[in-house]
C-alpha positions in Angstrom: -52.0 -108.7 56.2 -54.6 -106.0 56.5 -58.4 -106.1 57.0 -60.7 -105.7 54.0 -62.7 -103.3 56.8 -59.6 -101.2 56.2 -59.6 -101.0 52.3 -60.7 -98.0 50.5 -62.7 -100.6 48.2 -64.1 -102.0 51.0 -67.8 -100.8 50.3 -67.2 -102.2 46.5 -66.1 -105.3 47.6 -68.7 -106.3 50.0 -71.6 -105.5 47.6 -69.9 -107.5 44.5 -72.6 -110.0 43.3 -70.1 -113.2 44.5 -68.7 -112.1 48.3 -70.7 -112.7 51.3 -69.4 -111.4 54.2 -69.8 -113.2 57.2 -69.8 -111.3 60.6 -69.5 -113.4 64.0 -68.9 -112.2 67.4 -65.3 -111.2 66.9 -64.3 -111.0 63.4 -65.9 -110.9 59.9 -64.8 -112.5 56.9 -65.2 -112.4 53.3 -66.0 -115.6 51.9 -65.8 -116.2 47.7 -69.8 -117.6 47.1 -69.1 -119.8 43.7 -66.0 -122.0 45.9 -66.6 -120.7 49.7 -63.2 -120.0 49.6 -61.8 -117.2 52.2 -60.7 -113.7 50.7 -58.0 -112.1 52.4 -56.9 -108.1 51.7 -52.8 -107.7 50.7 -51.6 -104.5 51.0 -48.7 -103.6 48.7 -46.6 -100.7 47.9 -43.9 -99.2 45.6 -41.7 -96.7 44.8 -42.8 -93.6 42.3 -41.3 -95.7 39.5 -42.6 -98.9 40.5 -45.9 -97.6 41.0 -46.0 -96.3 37.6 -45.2 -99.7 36.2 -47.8 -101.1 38.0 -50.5 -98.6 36.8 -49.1 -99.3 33.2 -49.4 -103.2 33.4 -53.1 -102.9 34.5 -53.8 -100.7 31.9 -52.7 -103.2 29.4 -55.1 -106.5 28.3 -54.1 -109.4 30.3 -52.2 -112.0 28.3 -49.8 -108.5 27.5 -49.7 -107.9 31.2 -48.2 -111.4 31.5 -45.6 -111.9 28.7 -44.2 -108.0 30.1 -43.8 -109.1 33.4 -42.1 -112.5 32.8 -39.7 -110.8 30.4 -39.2 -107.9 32.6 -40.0 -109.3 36.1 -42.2 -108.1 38.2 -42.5 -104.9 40.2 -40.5 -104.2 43.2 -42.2 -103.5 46.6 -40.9 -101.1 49.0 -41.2 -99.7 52.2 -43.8 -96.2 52.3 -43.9 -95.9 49.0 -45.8 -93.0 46.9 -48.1 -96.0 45.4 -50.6 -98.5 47.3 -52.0 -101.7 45.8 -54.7 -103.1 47.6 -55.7 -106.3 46.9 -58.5 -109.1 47.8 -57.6 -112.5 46.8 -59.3 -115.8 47.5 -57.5 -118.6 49.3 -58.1 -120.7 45.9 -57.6 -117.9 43.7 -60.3 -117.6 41.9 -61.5 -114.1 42.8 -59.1 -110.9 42.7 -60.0 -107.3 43.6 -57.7 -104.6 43.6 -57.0 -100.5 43.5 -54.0 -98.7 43.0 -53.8 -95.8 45.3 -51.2 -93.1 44.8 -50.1 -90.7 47.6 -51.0 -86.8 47.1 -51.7 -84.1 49.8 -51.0 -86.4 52.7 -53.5 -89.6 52.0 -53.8 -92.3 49.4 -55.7 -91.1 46.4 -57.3 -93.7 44.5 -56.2 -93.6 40.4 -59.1 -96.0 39.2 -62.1 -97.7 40.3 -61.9 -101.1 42.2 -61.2 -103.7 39.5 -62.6 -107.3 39.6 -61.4 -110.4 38.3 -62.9 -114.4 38.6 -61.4 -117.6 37.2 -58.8 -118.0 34.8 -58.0 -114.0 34.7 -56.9 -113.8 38.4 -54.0 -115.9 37.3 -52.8 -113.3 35.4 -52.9 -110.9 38.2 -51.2 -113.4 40.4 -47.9 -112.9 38.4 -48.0 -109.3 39.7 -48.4 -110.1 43.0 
């Protein structure tokens, strides 16, 4: 598991309107405001075809997102792949960040801005996780 400290998003994430972060001697922690649930970053990554699938299915609305992966399955994660999926989920999962990196010229580029996602809609995003 990675830190969120670590994430490109990092700065996006910590200044969303429903994430305090909560620094102590040691360690600082995200914390979900509306549930107080813990967010934790995941750090995922694919293949060149995978990847592309993955940029495809969060292009597409949600509930179409969904029925493609549960005919389809969903996409397979590898080992130092050419794609990166951060993502910062809430213990209860009801708040989802996430960014799809790709790699170019020896770092992670990222392809969109960091998307956010709150109650019923991170259950979608679940599925591809």
């Amino acid at each position: 598991m990675s830190s969120i400290k670590s994430l490109e998003m990092a700065a996006a994430v910590s200044s969303y309107k429903n994430i305090t972060i909560k620094k102590s001697l040691f360690s600082t922690k995200a914390c979900y405001t509306p549930t107080g649930s813990t967010v934790r970053a995941i750090t995922l990554e694919y293949s060149p075809s995978e990847g592309e699938r993955v940029g495809r299915l969060l292009d597409m609305p949600l509930d179409k997102m969904s029925s493609d992966i549960e005919q389809k399955g969903k996409p397979i994660t590898g080992v130092n792949g050419n794609f990166r999926l951060d993502v910062c989920l809430s213990d209860d999962h009801q708040f989802c960040a996430l960014q799809l990196l790709r790699y170019a010229d020896f770092c992670y580029r990222p392809l969109f801005e960091p998307r956010f996602y709150e109650g019923k809609d991170v259950g979608y995003i679940a599925k591809l996780l």
